[in-house]
C-alpha positions as CSV (number, residue, x, y, z in Angstrom):
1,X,0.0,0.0,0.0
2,X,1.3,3.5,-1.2
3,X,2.1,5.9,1.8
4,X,-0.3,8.7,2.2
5,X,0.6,12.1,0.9
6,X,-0.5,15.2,3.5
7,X,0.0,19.3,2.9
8,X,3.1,19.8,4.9
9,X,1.8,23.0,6.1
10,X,-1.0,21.7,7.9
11,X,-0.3,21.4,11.9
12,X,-2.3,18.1,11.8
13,X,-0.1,16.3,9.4
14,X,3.7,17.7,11.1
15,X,1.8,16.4,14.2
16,X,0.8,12.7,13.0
17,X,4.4,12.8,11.0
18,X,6.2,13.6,14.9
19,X,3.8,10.6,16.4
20,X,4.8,8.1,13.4
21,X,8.5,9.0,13.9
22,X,8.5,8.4,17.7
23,X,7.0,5.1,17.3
24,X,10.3,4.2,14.6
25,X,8.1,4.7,11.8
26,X,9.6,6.5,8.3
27,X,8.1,10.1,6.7
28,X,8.7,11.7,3.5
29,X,9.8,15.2,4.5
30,X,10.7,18.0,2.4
31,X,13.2,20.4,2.4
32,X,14.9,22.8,0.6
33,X,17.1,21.2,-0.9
34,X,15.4,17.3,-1.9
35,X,12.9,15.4,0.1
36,X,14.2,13.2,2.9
37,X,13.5,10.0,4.2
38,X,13.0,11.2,8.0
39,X,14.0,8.8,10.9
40,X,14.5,8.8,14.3
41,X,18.3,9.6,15.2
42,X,18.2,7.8,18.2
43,X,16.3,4.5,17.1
44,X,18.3,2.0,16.2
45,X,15.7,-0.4,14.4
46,X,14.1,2.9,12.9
47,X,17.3,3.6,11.0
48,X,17.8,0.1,9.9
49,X,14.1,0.0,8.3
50,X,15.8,3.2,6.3
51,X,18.3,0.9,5.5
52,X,16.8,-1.1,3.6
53,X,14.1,0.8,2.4
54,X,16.5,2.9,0.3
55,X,18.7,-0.2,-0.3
56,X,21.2,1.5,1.3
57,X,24.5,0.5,2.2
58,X,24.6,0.3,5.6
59,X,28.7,1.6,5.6
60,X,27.3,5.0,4.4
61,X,26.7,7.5,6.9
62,X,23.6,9.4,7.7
63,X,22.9,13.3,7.9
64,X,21.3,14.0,11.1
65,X,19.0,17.2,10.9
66,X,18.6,19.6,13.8
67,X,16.3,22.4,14.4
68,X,19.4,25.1,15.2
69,X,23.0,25.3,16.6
70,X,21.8,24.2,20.2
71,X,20.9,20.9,19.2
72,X,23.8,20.4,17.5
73,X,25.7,21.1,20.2
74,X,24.2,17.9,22.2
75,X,25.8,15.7,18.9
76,X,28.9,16.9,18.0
77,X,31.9,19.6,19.4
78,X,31.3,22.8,18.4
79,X,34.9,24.6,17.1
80,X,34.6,28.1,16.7
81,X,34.5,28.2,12.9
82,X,31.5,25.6,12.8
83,X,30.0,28.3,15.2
84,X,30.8,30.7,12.1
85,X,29.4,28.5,9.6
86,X,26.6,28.3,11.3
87,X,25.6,31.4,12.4
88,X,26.1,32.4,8.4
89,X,24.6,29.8,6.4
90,X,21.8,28.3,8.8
91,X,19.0,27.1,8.5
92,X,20.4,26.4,4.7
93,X,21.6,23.8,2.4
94,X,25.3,23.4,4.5
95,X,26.0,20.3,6.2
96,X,28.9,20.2,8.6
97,X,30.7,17.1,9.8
98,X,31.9,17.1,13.6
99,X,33.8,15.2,16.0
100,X,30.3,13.4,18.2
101,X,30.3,13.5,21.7
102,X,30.4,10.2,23.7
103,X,26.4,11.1,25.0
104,X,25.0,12.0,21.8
105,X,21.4,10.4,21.0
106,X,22.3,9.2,17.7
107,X,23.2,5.8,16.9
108,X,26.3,4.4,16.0
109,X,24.0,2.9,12.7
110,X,23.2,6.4,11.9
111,X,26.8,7.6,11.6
112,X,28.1,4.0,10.0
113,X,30.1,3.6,13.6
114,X,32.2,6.7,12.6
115,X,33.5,9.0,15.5
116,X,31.8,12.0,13.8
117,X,28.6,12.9,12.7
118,X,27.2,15.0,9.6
119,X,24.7,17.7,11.1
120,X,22.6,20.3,9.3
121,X,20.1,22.5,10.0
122,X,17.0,22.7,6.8
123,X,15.6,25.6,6.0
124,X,12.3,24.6,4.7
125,X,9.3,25.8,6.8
126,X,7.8,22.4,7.3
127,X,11.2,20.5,7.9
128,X,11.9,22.8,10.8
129,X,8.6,22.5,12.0
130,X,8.5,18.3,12.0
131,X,12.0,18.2,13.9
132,X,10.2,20.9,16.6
133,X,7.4,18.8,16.9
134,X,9.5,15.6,17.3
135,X,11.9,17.2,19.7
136,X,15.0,15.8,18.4
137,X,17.7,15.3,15.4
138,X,16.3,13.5,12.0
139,X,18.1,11.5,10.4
140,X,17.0,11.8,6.7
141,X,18.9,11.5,3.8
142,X,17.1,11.4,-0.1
143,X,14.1,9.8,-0.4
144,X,14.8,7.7,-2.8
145,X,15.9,4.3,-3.8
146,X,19.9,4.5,-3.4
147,X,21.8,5.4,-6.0
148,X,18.9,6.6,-7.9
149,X,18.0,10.1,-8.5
150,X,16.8,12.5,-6.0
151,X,13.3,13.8,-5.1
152,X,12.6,16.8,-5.8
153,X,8.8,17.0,-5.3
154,X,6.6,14.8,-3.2
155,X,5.5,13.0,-6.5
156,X,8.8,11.4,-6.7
157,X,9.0,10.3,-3.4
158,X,5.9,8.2,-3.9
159,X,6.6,6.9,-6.8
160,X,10.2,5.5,-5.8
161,X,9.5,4.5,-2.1
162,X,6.2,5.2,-1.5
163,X,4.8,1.3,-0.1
164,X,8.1,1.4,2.3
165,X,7.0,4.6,3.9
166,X,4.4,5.3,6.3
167,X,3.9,9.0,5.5
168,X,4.6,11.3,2.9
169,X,4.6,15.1,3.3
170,X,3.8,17.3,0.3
171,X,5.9,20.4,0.7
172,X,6.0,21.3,-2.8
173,X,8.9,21.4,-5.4
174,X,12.5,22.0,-3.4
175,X,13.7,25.7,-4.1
176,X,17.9,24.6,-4.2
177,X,17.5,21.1,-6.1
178,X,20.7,20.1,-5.3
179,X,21.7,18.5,-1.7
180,X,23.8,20.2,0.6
181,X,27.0,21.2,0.8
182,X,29.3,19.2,2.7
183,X,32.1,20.6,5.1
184,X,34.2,18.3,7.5
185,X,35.9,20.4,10.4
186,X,37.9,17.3,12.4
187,X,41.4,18.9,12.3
188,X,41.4,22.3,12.6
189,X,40.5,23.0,9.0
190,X,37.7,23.1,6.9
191,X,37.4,19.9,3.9
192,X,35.4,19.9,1.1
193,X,33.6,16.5,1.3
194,X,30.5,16.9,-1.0
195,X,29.9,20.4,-2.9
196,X,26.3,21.3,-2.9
197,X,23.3,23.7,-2.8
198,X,25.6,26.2,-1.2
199,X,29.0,27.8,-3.4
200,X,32.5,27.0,-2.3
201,X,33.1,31.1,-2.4
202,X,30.3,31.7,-0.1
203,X,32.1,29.2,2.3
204,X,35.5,30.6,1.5
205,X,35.1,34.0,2.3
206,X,34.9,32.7,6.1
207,X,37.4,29.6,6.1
208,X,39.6,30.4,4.1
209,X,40.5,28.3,0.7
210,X,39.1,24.3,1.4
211,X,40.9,21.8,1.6
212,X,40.4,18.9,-0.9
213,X,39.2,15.5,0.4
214,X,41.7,12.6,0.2
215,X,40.6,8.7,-0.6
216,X,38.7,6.9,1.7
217,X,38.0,3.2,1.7
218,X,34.8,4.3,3.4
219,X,32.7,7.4,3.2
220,X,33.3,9.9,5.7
221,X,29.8,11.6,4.7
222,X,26.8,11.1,2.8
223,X,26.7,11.6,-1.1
224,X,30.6,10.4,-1.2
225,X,29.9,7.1,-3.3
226,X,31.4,7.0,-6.9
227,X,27.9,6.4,-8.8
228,X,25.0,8.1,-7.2
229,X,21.9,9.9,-8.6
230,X,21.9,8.1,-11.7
231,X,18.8,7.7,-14.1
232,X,18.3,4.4,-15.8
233,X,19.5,5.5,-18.9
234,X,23.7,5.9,-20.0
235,X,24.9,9.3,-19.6
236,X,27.5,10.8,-21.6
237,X,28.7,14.7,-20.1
238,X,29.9,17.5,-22.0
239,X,28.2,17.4,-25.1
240,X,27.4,19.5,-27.8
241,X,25.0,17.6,-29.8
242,X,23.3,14.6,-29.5
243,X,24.3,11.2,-31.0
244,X,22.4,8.4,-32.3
245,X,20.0,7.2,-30.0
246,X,20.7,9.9,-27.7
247,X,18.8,12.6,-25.9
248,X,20.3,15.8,-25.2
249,X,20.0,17.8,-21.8
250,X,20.9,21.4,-23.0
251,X,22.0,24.2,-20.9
252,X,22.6,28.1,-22.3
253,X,22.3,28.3,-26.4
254,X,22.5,24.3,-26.5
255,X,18.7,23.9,-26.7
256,X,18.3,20.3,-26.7
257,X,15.5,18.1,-25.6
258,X,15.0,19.7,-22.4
259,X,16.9,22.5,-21.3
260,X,18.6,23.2,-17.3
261,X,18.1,26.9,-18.2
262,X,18.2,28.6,-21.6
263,X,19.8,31.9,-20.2
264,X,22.6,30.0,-18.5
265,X,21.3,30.7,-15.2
266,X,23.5,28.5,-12.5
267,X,20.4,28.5,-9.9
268,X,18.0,27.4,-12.3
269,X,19.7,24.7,-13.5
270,X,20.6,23.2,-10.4
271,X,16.5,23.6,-9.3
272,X,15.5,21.3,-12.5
273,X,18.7,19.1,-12.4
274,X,17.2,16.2,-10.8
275,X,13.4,16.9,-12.3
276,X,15.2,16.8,-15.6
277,X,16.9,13.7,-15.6
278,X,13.7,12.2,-14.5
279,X,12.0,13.6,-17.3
280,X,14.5,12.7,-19.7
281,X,14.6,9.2,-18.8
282,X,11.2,8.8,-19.5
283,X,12.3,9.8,-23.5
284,X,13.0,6.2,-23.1
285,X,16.8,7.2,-24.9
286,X,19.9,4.9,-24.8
287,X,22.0,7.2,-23.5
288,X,21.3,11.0,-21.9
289,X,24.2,13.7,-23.6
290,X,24.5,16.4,-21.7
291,X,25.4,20.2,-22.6
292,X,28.6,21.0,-20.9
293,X,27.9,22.9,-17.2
294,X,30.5,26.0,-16.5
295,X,32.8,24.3,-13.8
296,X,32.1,27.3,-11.3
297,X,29.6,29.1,-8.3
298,X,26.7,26.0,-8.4
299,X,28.4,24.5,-11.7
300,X,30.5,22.4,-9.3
301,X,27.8,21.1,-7.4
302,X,25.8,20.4,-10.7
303,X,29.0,19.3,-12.2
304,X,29.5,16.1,-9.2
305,X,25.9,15.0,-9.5
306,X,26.5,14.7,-13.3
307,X,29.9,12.6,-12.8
308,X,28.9,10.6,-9.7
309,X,25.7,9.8,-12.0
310,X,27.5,8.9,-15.4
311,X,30.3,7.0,-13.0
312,X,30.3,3.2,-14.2
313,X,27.7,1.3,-12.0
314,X,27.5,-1.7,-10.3
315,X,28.5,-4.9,-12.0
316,X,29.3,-3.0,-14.8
């Protein structure tokens, strides 16, 4: 049985949403940046039932979601510059990953048994209101099978998981499109881990220049995987026409079958990104070309999703 769908606005619905997740249910929540697949932090069974709802490996951590800086502060140690961060860029699309305290209520399951945690706070009106009503962090990364591509509206979150869930919460389209920017502060420095809904320069301008992420056997953070958000289709990036076969994802004066944003606008395209490959894989095409992205502000985000989604796949 599909999930039912409920106006995220509505008091009743954040209120039924808090009760499901307290009782280790799973809720479709939006925010700004994709829809999540909302757990209880703390629940260990909760967050397994995630797990494998998603199909999700269970070495890859989870974002916890907090209402504001205070509850973060009961997960994680709280350095001076992610006080910075903070205080600049939330509630927004900006993850930070922290050194967790011995006493914080999140399971090791959550976090992949790492000694730090990924913490953000959302900025969508109806995520912030949920994690009020529930009184605690969230765990809740996209709400969609793994490696798949990510939810952007409440449609798609029914349509990929929606007879694992036991509520859905229709928010409307997400205004960034993108997931969040990831930043790891575990040394004394700021690392990139994950670019996102939220520019490197923006960041920059109070860290300093990031550093670069180094290899990993394991993921230090969510959205680190090699082939993630992919469509069904092949994918084949920087290119100016289409081939044989192919359907063609333009951007700027490369029209295409669908189009990011026909005046080259970064934000745009990074709103429809995800919407768009959804779309174009219903064109039925062998293989998605896609109309080279400017490598810069939200063209690097845009730029990962494309590469971690035409990365080779499983068994292949």
């Amino acid at each position: 049985m599909t999930a039912p769908v409920l106006p995220a606005d509505s008091p009743d619905a954040i209120a039924r949403a808090a009760t499901i997740l307290r009782e280790g249910g799973l809720v479709g929540m939006p925010t700004e940046t994709v829809y999540g697949l909302a757990a209880d932090a703390n629940n260990a069974a909760a967050v397994a039932r995630l797990y494998a709802a998603k199909g999700r490996p269970r070495f890859n951590p989870l974002i916890a979601h907090v209402t504001d800086a205070e509850m973060a502060r009961t997960l994680v140690e709280w350095p001076g510059m992610a006080a910075e961060l903070a205080t600049a860029f939330w509630p927004g699309p900006l993850t930070l990953v922290l050194p967790k305290l011995n006493a914080a209520p999140i399971c090791d399951l959550a976090n992949a048994g790492l000694d730090s945690v990924a913490i953000r706070a959302p900025g969508h009106a109806s995520a912030r209101a949920l994690l009020a009503a529930f009184g605690g962090p969230l765990v809740a990364p996209s709400a969609n099978p793994s490696g798949g591509v990510s939810p952007t509206t409440a449609q798609h979150v029914s349509e990929g998981l929606g007879d694992r869930l036991d509520l859905i919460l229709d928010g409307g389209s997400c205004t960034v499109g993108l997931e969040s920017t990831v930043i790891a502060i575990l040394d004394g420095r700021a690392t990139l881990l994950r670019p996102g809904g939220l520019e490197r320069a923006r960041i920059e301008a109070i860290t300093g220049p990031l550093a670069a992420a180094g290899h990993a056997d394991a993921p230090a953070s969510p959205g680190m995987l090699a082939s993630h958000y992919a469509p069904r289709a092949a994918m084949r990036l920087n290119a100016p026409s289409a081939g044989s076969g192919e359907a063609l994802l333009g951007f700027g004066a490369i029209a295409g079958d669908l189009n990011l944003s026909a005046s080259g606008d970064l934000a745009e395209a990074a709103t429809r990104l995800f919407a768009a490959l959804r779309e174009m894989d219903a064109l039925g095409p062998s293989c998605i070309a896609v109309a080279p992205i400017p490598d810069e502000g939200l063209g690097e985000a845009i730029n990962d999703r494309l590469q971690r989604a035409a990365a080779p796949r499983d068994g292949s």
